[in-house]
PAPA-260651 format. One record per residue (C-alpha): residue number from 1; residue in one letter; z, x, y. Coordinates in steps of 0.1 Angstrom, whole numbers, padded with zeros to 4 digits, always signed. Each point is the difference from the previous one (the first is absolute). Layout:
! residues N
nr, rest, c3, c1, c2
NUM, a, Z, X, Y .
...
This chain:
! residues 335
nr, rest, c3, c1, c2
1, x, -0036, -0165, -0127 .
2, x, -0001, +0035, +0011 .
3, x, -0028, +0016, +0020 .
4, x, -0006, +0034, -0003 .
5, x, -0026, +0015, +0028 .
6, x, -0012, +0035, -0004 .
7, x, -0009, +0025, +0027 .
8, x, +0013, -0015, +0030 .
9, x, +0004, +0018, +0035 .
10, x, +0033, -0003, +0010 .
11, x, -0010, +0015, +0035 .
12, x, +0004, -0029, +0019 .
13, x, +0030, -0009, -0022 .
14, x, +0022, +0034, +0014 .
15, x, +0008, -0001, +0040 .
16, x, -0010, +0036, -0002 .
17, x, -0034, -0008, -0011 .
18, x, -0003, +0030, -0023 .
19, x, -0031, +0001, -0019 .
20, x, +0012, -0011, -0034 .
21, x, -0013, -0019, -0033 .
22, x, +0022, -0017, -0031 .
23, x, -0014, -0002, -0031 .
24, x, +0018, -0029, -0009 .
25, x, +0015, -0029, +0022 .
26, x, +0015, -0036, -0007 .
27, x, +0015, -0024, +0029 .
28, x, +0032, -0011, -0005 .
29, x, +0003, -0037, +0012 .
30, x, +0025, -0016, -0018 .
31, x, +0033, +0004, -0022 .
32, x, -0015, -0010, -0035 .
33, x, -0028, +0029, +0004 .
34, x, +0033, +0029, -0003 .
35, x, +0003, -0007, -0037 .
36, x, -0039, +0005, -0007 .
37, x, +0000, +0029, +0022 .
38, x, +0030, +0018, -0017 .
39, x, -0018, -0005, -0033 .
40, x, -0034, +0018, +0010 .
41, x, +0018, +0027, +0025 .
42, x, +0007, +0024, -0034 .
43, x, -0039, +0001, -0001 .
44, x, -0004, +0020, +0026 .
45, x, +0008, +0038, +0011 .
46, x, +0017, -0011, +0028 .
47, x, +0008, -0027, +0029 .
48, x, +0015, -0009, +0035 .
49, x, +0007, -0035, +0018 .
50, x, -0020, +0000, +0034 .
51, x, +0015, -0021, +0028 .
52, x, -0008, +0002, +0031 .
53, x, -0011, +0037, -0001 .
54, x, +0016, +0011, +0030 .
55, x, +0023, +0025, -0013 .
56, x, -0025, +0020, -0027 .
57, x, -0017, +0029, -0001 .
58, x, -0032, -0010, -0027 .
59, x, -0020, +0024, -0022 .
60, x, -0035, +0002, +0004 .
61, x, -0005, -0014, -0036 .
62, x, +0028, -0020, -0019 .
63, x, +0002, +0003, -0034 .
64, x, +0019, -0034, -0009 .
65, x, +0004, -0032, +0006 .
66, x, +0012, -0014, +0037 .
67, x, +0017, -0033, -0002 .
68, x, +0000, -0012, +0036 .
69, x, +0032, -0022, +0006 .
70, x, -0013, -0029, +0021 .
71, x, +0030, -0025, -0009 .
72, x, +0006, -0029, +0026 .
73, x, +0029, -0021, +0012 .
74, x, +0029, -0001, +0024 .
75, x, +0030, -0021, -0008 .
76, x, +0031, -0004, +0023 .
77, x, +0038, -0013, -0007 .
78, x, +0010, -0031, +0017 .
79, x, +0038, +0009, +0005 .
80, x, +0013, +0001, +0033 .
81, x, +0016, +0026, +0001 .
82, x, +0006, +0034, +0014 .
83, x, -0032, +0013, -0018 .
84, x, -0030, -0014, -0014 .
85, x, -0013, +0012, -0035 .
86, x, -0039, +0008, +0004 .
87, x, -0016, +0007, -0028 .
88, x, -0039, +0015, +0001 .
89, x, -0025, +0009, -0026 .
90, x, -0015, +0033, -0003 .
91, x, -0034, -0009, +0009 .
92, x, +0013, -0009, +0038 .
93, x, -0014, +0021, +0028 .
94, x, +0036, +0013, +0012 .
95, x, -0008, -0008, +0040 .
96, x, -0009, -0037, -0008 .
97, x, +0032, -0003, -0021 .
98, x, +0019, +0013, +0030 .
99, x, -0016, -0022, +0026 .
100, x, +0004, -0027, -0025 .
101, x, +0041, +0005, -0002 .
102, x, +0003, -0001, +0039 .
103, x, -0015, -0030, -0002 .
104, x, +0026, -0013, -0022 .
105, x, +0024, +0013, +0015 .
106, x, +0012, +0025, -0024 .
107, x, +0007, +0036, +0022 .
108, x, +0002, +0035, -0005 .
109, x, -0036, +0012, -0009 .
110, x, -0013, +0001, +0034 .
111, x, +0001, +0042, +0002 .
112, x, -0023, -0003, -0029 .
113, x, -0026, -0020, +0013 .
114, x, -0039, +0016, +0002 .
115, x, +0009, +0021, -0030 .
116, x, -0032, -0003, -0024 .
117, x, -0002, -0009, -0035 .
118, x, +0018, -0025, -0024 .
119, x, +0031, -0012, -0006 .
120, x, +0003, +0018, -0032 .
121, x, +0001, +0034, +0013 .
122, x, +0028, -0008, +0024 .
123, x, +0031, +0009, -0024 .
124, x, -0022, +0029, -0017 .
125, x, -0001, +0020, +0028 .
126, x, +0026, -0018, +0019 .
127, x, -0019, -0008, +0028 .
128, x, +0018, +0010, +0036 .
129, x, -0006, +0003, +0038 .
130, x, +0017, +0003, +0032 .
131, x, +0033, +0004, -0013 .
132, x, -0001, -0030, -0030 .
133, x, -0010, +0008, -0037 .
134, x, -0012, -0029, -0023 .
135, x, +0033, +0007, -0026 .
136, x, +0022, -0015, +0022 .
137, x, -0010, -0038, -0001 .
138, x, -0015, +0006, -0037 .
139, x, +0023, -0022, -0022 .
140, x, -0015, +0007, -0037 .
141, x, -0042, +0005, -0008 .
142, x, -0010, -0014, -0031 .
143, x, -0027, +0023, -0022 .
144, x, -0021, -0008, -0029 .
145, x, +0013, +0027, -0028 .
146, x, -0039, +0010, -0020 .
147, x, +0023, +0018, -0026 .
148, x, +0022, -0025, -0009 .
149, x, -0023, -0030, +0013 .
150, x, +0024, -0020, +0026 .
151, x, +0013, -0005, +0030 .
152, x, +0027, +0018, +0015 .
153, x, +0023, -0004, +0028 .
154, x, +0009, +0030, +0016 .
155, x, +0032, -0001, +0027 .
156, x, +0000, +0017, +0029 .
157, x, +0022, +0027, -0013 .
158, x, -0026, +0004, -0031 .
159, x, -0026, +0008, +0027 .
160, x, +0019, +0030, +0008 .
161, x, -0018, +0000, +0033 .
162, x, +0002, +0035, +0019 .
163, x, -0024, +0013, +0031 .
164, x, -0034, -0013, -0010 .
165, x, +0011, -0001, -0033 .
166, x, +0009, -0022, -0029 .
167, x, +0010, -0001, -0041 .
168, x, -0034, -0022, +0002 .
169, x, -0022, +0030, +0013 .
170, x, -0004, +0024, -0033 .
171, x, +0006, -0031, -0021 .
172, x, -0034, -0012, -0015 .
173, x, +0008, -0024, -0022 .
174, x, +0011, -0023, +0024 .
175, x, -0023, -0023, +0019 .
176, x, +0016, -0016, +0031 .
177, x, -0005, -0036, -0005 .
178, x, +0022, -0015, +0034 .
179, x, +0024, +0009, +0020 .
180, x, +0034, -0015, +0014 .
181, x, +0013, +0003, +0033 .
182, x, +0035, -0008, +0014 .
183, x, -0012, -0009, +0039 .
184, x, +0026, -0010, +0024 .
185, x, -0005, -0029, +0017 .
186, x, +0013, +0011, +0035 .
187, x, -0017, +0029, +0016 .
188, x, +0016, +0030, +0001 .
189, x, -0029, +0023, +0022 .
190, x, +0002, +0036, -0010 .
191, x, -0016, +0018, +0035 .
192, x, +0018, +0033, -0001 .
193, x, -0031, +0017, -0006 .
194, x, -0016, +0024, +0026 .
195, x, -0031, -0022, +0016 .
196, x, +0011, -0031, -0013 .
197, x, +0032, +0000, +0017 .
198, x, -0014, +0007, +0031 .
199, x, -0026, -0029, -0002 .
200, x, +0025, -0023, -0011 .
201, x, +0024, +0009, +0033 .
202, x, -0027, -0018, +0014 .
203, x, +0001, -0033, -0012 .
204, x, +0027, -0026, +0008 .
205, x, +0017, -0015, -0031 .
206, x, -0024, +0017, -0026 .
207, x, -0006, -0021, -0027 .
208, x, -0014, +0013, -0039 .
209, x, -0029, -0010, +0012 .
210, x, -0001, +0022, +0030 .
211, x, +0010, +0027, -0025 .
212, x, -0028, -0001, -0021 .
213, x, -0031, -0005, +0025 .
214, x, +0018, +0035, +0013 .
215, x, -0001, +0017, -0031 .
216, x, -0037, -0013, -0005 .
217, x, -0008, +0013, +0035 .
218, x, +0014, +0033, -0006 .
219, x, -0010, +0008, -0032 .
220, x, -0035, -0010, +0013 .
221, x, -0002, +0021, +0030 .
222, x, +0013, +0028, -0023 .
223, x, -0016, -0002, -0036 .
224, x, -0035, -0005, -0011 .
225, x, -0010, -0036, -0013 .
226, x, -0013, +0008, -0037 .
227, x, -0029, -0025, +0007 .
228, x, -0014, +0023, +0025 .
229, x, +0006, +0035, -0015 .
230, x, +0012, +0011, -0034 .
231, x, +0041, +0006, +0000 .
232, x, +0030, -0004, -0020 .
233, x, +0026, -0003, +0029 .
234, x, +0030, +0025, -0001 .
235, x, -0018, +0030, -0023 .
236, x, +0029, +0022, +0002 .
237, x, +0037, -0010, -0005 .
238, x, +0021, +0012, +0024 .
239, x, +0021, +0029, -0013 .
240, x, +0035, +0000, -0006 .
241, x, +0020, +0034, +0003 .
242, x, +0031, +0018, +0000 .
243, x, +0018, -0013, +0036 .
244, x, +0006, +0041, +0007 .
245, x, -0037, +0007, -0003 .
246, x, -0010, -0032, +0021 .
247, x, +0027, +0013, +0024 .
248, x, -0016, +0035, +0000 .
249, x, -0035, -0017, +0007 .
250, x, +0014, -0022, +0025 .
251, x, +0012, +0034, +0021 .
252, x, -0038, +0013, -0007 .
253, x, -0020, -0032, +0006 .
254, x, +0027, -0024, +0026 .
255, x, -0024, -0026, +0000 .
256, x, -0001, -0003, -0041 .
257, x, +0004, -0040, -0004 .
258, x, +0030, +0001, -0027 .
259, x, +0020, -0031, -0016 .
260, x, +0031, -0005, -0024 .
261, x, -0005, -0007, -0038 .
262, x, +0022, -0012, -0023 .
263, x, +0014, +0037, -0010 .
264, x, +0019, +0007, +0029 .
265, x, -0011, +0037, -0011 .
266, x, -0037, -0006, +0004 .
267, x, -0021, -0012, +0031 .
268, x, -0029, -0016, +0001 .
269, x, -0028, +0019, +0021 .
270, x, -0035, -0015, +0010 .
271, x, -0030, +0015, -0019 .
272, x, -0023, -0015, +0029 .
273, x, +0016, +0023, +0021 .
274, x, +0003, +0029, -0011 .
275, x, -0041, -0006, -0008 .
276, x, -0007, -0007, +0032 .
277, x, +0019, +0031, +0015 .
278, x, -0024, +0022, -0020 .
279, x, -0028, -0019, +0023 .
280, x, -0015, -0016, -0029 .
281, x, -0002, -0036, +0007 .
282, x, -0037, -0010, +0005 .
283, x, -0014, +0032, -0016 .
284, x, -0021, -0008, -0027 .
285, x, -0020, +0016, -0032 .
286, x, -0032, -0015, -0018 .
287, x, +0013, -0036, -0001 .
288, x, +0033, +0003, -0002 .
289, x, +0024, +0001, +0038 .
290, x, +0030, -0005, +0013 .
291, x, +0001, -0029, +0019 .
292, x, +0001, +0006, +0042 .
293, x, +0026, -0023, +0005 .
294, x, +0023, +0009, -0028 .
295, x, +0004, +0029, -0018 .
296, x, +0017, -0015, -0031 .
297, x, -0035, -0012, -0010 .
298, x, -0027, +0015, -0018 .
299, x, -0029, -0022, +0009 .
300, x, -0036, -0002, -0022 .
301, x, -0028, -0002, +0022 .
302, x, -0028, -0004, -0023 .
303, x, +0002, -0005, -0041 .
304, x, +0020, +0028, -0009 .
305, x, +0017, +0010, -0035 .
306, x, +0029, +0004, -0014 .
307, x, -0002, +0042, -0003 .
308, x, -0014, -0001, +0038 .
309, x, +0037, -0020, +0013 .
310, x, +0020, +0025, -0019 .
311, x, -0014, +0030, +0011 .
312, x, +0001, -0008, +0034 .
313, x, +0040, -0015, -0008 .
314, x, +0010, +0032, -0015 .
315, x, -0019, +0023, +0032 .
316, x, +0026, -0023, +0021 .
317, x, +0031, +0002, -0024 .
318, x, -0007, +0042, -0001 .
319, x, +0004, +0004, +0037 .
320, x, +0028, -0021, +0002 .
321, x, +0020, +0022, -0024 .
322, x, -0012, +0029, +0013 .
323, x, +0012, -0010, +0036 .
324, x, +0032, -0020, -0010 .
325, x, +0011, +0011, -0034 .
326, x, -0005, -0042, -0008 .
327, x, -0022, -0010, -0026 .
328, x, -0022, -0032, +0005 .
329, x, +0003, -0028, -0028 .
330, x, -0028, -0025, -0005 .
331, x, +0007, -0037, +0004 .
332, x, -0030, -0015, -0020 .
333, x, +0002, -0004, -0036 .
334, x, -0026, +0022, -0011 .
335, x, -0018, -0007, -0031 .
């Protein structure tokens, strides 16, 4: 049986800490709960599946129903060979799931690792860092359909997977039940990236390993843990543009970090960049600041709301058009 919770604080359930309340909130814990919850969800105005919380932007009052996804369980292939079929449950905290295929020896996450929230939002917002995106070792995720009331495999092409981006991300009807990954078995270590190569250089024979406690190293001197101070990670995505105008910026501005997308007519430029050129990494209004050590995050320093975040996010997004002719888009989900 369903249990249905009213008025529960969800600010210790959002890595941003907002100050926010649902009026309605069940805990999803198993797979025979979807059917029961698919029946009831036409009672209400409205609802969203928590995860982890580490990618949202919460109202100060929710007027639905949250179902928080808290499904369990890790299962791995036994063939032997090339690659390894791992397949994890929503519910997973992502960085224990990739800790837990190293282990196993199934490769290819490590540039991932320290990356907050739950396995379930990986292919929604396909996940990336240091030069790897989560789409490219997704083999299929499997959703619960609340319209048609079933489970649905969805390939890899299905996902439609683009920058931070995915079919899965304006698609509410679909709960993300698990999630399959093709993992090779042989590491292959992907240290083209900036610092990481560097530290890396360093190290004789690098194993995945080695890999990984250098991510967790760097994204820790770097970015704020959420346990300390309120933050969502990455809160801008990093623009992409017309190569002729990141060319003309590049003559302006020759320090302008820029990297190749998939269009060879667009490059990729980075938003904590051009933020911090403006000299507004570690400045600060009410609660809401950008973080000293990286300007890419917005940091909440006490229990601030919703309308507080985006002011100060649209104050940053305004000069950066009105310097670079780039406009800013938000990463988190907003609700």
């Amino acid at each position: 049986m369903l249990t249905i919770q009213n008025s529960i604080n969800l600010t210790q359930l959002n890595t941003l800490r907002l100050n926010s309340v649902t009026n309605h909130y069940i805990q999803l814990a198993s797979l025979e709960q979807l059917d029961e919850i698919a029946a009831i969800i036409a009672d209400y105005p409205r609802y969203f599946v928590l995860g982890g919380g580490s990618n949202l932007i919460l109202p100060e009052n929710y007027d639905g129903l949250v179902i928080h996804n808290q499904l369990k369980g890790i299962t791995f292939n036994s063939d032997k060979s090339a690659y390894k079929l791992v397949t994890a449950a929503a519910g997973e905290i992502w960085d224990d799931f990739v800790a837990n295929c190293l282990a196993n020896q199934a490769y290819g996450l490590e540039n991932l690792s320290l990356i907050p929230g739950t396995v379930g939002a990986s292919p929604v917002q396909n996940i990336g860092a240091y030069g790897v995106e989560v789409k490219d070792f997704i083999d299929y995720v499997t959703v619960y359909d609340f319209n048609l009331r079933q489970l649905t495999k969805l390939s890899n092409a299905e996902c439609q997977f683009s920058y931070r981006n995915s079919y899965l991300k304006n698609k509410p009807q679909y709960l993300v039940v698990s999630v399959t990954f093709k993992l090779p078995t042989t590491a292959k270590l992907m240290i083209s990236y900036g610092d990481i190569a560097k530290q890396m250089a360093e190290i004789d024979n690098p194993t995945a390993n080695d890999l990984r406690a250098c991510i967790i190293n760097t994204r820790r001197s770097k970015l704020p843990d959420p346990a300390e101070i309120g933050n969502a990670g990455s809160f801008f995505h990093n623009p992409i543009i017309a190569a002729a105008q990141a060319q003309k910026l590049k003559q302006r501005f020759p320090n302008l970090p820029i990297y190749p997308s998939a269009n060879a007519e667009q490059i990729k430029v980075s938003a904590g960049w051009l933020i911090d050129n403006l000299g507004l990494k570690g400045t600060r209004s009410g609660n809401i600041g950008v973080y000293p050590k990286q300007a890419l995050v917005l940091v909440n320093y006490a229990i601030a709301s919703k309308d507080e975040l985006l002011t100060f996010a649209r104050e940053i997004q305004t000069k950066v058009y009105a310097h670079y002719q780039i406009q800013l888009n938000i990463e988190p989900i907003i609700l």
